[in-house]
C-alpha positions as CSV (number, residue, x, y, z in Angstrom):
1,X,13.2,0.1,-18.4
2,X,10.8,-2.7,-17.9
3,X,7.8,-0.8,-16.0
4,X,4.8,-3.4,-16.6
5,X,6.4,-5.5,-13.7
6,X,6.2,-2.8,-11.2
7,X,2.9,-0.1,-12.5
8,X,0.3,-1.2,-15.2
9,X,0.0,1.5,-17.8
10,X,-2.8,4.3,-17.2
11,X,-6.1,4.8,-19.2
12,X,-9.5,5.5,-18.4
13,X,-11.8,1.7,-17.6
14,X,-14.3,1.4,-20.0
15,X,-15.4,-1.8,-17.9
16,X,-16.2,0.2,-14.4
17,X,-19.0,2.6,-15.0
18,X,-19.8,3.2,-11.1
19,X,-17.9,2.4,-8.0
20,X,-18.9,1.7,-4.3
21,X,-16.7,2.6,-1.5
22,X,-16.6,0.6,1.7
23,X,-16.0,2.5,4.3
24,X,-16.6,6.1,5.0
25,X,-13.2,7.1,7.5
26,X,-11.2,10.5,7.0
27,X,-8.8,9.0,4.8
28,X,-11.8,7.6,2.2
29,X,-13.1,11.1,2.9
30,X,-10.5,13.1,1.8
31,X,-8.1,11.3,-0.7
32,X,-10.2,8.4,-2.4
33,X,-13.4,10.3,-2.8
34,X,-11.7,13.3,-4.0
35,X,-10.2,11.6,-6.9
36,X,-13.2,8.9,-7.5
37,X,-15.5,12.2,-8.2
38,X,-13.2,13.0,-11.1
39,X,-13.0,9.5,-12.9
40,X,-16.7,8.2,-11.4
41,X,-18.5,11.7,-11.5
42,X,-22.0,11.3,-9.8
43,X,-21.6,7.1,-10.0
44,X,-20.3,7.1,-6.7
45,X,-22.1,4.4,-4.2
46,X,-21.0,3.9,-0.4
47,X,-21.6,1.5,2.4
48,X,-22.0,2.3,5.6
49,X,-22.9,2.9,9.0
50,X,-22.0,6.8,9.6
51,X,-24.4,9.4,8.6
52,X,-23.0,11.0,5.4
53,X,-24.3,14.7,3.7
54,X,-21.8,14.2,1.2
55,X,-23.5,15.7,-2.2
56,X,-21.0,13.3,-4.6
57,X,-22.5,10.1,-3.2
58,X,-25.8,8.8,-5.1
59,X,-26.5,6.1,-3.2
60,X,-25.9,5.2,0.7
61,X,-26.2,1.6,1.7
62,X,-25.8,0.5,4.9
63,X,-24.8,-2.9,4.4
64,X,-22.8,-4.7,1.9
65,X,-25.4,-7.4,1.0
66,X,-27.6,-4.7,-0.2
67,X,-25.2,-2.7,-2.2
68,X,-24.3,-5.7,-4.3
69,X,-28.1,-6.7,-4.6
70,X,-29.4,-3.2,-6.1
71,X,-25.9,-1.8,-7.7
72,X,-25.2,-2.3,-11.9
73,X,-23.1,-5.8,-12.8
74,X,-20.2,-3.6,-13.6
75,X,-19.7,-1.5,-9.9
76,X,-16.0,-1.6,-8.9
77,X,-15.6,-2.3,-4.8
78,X,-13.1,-0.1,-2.9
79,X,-12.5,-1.7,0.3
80,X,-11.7,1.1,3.1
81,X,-12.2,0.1,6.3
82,X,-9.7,-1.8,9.2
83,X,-7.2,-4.7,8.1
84,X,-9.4,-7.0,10.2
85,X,-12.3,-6.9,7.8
86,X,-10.8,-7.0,4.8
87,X,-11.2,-10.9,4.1
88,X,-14.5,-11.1,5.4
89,X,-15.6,-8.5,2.8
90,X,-13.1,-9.5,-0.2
91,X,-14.2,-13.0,0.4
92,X,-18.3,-12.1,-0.2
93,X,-17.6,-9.5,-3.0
94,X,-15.3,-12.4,-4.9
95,X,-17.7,-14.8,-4.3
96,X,-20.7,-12.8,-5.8
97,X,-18.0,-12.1,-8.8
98,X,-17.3,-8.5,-7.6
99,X,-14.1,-6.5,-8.4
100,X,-11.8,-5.3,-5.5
101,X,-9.4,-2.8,-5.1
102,X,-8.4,-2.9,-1.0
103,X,-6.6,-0.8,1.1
104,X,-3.5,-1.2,2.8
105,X,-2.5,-3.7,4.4
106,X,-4.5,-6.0,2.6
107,X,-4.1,-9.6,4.6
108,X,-2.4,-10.6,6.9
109,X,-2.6,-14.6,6.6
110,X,-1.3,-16.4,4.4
111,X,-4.5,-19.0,4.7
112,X,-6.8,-16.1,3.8
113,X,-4.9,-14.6,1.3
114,X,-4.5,-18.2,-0.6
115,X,-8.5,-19.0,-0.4
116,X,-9.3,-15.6,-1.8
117,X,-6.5,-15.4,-5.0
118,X,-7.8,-18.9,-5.9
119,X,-11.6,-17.5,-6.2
120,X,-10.1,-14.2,-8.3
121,X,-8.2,-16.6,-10.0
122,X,-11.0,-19.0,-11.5
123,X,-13.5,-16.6,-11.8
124,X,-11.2,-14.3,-13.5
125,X,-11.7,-11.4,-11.2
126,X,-9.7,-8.3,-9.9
127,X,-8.0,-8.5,-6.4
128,X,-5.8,-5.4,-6.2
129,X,-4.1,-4.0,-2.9
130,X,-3.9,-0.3,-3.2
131,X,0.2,0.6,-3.1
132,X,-0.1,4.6,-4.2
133,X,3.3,5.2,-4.2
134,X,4.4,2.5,-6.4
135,X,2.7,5.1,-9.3
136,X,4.9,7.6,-8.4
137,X,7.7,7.8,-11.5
138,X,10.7,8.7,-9.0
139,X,9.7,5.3,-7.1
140,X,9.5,3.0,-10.6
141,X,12.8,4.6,-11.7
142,X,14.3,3.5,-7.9
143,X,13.4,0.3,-8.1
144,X,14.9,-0.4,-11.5
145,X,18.4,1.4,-10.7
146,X,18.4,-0.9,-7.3
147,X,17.5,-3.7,-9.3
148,X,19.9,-2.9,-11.9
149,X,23.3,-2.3,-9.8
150,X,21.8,-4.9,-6.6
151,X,25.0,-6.4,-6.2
152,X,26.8,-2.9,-5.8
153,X,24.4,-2.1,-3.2
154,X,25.4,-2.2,0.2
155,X,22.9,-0.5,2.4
156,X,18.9,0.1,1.7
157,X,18.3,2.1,4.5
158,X,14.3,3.0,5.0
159,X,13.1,5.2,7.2
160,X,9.1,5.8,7.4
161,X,8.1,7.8,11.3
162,X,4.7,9.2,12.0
163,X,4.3,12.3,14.9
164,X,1.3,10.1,16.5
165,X,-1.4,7.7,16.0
166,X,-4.4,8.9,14.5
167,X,-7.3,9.2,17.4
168,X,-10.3,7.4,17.0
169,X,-8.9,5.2,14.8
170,X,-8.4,1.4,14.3
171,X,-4.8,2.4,14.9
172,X,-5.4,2.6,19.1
173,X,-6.2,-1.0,19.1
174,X,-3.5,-3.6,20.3
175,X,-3.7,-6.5,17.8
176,X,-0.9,-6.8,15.2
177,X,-4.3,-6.5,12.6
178,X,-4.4,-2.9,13.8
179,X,-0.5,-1.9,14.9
180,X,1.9,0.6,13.6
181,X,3.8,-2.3,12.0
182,X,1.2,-3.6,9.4
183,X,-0.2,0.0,9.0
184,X,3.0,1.9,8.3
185,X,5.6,-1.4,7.6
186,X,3.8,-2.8,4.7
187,X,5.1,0.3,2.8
188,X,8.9,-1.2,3.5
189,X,8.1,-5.0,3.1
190,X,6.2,-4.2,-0.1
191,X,9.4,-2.2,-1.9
192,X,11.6,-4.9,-1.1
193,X,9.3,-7.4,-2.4
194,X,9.5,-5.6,-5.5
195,X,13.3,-5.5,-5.3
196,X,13.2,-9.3,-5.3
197,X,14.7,-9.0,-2.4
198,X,15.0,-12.6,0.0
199,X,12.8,-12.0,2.9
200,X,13.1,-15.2,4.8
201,X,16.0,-13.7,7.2
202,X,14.1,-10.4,7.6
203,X,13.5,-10.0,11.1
204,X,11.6,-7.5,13.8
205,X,13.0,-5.5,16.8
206,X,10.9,-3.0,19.4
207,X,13.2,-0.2,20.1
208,X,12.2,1.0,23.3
209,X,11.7,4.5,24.3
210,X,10.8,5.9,27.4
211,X,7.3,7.1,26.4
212,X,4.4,4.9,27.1
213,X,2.7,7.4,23.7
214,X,5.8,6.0,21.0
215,X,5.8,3.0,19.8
216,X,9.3,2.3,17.5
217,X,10.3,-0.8,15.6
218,X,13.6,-1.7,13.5
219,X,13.8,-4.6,10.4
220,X,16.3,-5.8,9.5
221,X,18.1,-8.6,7.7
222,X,21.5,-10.8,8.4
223,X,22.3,-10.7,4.3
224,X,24.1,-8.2,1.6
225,X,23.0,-6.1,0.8
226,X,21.9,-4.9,4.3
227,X,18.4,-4.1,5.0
228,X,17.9,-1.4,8.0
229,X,14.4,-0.4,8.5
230,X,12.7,2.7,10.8
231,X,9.1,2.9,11.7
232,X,6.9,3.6,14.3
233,X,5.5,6.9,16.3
234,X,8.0,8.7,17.7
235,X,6.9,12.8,17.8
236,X,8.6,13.4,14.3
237,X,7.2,12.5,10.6
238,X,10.0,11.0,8.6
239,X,9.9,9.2,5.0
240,X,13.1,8.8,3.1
241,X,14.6,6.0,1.1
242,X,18.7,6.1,1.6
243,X,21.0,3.6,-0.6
244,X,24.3,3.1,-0.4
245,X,26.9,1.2,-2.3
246,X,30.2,-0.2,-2.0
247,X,32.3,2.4,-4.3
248,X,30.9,5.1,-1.6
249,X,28.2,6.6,-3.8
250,X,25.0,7.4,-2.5
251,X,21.0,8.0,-3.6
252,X,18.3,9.6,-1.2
253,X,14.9,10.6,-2.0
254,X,12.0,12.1,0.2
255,X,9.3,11.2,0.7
256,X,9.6,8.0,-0.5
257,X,6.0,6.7,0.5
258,X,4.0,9.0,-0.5
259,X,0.5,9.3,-3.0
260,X,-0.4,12.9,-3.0
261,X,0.7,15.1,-5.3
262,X,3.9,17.4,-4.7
263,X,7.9,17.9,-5.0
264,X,10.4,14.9,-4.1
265,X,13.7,15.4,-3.5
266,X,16.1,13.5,-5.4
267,X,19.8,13.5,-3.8
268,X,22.9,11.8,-5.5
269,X,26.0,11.4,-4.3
270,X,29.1,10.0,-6.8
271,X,31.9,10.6,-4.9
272,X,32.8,14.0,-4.7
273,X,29.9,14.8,-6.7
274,X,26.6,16.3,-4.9
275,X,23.3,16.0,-7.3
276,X,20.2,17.4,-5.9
277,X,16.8,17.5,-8.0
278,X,13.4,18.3,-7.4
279,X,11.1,16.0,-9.3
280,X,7.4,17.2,-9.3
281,X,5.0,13.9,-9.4
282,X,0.9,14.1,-9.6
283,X,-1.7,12.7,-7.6
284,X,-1.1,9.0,-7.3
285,X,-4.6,7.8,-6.0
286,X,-5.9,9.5,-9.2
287,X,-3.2,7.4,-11.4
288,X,-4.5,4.1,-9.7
289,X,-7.6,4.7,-10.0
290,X,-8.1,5.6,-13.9
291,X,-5.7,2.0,-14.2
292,X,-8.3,-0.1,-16.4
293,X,-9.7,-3.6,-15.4
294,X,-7.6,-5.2,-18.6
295,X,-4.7,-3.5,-17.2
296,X,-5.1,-4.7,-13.6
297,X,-6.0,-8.3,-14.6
298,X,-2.9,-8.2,-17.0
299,X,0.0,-8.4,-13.8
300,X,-2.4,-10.0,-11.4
301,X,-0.3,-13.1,-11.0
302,X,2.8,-10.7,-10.5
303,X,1.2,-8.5,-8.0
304,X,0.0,-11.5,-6.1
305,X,3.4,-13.1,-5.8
306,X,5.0,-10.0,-4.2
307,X,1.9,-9.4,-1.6
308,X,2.2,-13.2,-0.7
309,X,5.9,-12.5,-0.1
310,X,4.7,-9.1,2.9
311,X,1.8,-11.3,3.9
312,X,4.2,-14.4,4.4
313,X,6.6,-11.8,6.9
314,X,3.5,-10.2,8.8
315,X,2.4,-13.5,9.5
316,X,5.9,-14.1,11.0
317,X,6.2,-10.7,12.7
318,X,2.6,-11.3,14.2
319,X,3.4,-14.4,16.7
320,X,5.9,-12.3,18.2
321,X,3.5,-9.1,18.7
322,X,0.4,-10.8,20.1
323,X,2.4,-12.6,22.0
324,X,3.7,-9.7,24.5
């Protein structure tokens, strides 16, 4: 198996020796810093505008501009704040020769997203959207057997469900920047780009449910093999990754999207023949985050063809959503 395509190979950066985080919400709070403590130690910077007792954090700045005028050359950004400021900020740390790793979803034009690869580009920077579970070894070794037997495939059935939107979140707002759709759905859009998958005949439903709280959507495709795709609020948490094939045998793993550490379940089906293992992975922020600047600079151009791909669909799913 070919795994450079799909995860760069760990080992500690001996080119970042501190790291600012932008953004200070629960999820920075309590899975990035966590595991930026253990590789960063005491080099930990952050910007912005919350107050912040947080002993791990040796400086606090409370705007970019100063944190890239009084941090060392060799600071690595982590961008953790809403989808809708994500270029803004990518676009002054590039240009002040700054490198990014950015939350999920990264962009959401294609326009942006053009402007700011060319700057990484020519000024041979990192520009990294932060895909956890793509670390995970159970996910690496699905997307090569998928890849593998694609044209025995006859059904990639995803299904990623959340109880409820986060409160006081950028999650309550109603623009496509800040929907369930890019926040949950670039999980999806981002596998199959990594399947190689076609995505021009992908298209977007609203399921509707009688429950002004929900908010469900289905994607899906009009091509073999067929693409059926869950996600949305609806009450229950669901993440599972279901394939089926044309001789009748089956795979299944939960969760499927996932970065923490923990069990996943592993279910085969060949026919008569029921397969069930538990495959333990480790932390997969702490994986992607000990992945050296070499390493992420060595599949750039690869990573940045399969976001273009997602970024591409959002902008296509977006006209529809604003427009209701």
């Amino acid at each position: 198996m070919s795994s450079q395509n799909i995860s760069l190979e760990t080992g500690p950066s001996s080119d970042w020796n501190s790291v600012c985080l932008i953004g200070l919400g629960e999820h920075a709070i309590n899975k990035l810093l966590p595991k930026l403590r253990i590789r960063y130690k005491k080099n930990i910077s952050v910007v912005s505008s919350k107050n912040s007792d947080i002993k791990s954090i040796h400086c606090k700045f409370t705007s970019l501009d100063e944190a890239i005028e009084k941090l060392k050359e060799n600071t690595l950004y982590v961008i953790a704040t809403p989808p809708s400021s994500h270029y803004y900020l990518s676009k002054k740390l590039l240009s002040k020769g700054k490198d990014i790793l950015i939350e999920k979803p990264s962009f959401l034009k294609s326009n942006e997203f053009d402007i700011l690869r060319k700057i990484a580009y020519k000024k041979k920077l990192v520009l990294a959207e932060m895909m956890m579970y793509l670390e995970n070894d159970i996910v690496k070794n699905s997307i090569y057997r998928i890849k593998k037997n694609i044209k025995s495939v006859k059904l990639i059935n995803l299904t990623f469900t959340i109880p409820s939107n986060p409160k006081n979140t950028f999650r309550n707002q109603k623009f496509f920047a800040n929907s369930v759709i890019a926040d949950i759905g670039c999980y999806p859009l981002n596998f199959l780009a990594y399947l190689d998958l076609p995505m021009n005949s992908i298209s977007i439903n609203k399921v509707n449910i009688n429950n002004p709280k929900f908010s469900m959507y289905e994607i899906k495709n009009n091509k073999m093999p067929e693409i059926f795709i869950n996600i949305g609020c609806c009450g229950i948490y669901e993440n599972c990754l279901r394939v089926d094939f044309c001789n009748h045998n089956s795979l299944e793993i939960s969760p499927f999207f996932y970065g923490l550490e923990g069990l996943r379940n592993e279910i085969t089906i060949n026919k008569t023949l029921f397969n069930l293992k538990k495959k333990e992975e480790s932390n997969c922020f702490q994986k992607l985050f000990d992945r050296s600047r070499e390493n992420w600079l060595k599949n750039q151009e690869f990573r940045f063809n399969k976001m273009s791909k997602v970024i591409d669909l959002f902008e296509k799913f977006s006209i529809d959503y604003e427009r209701v």
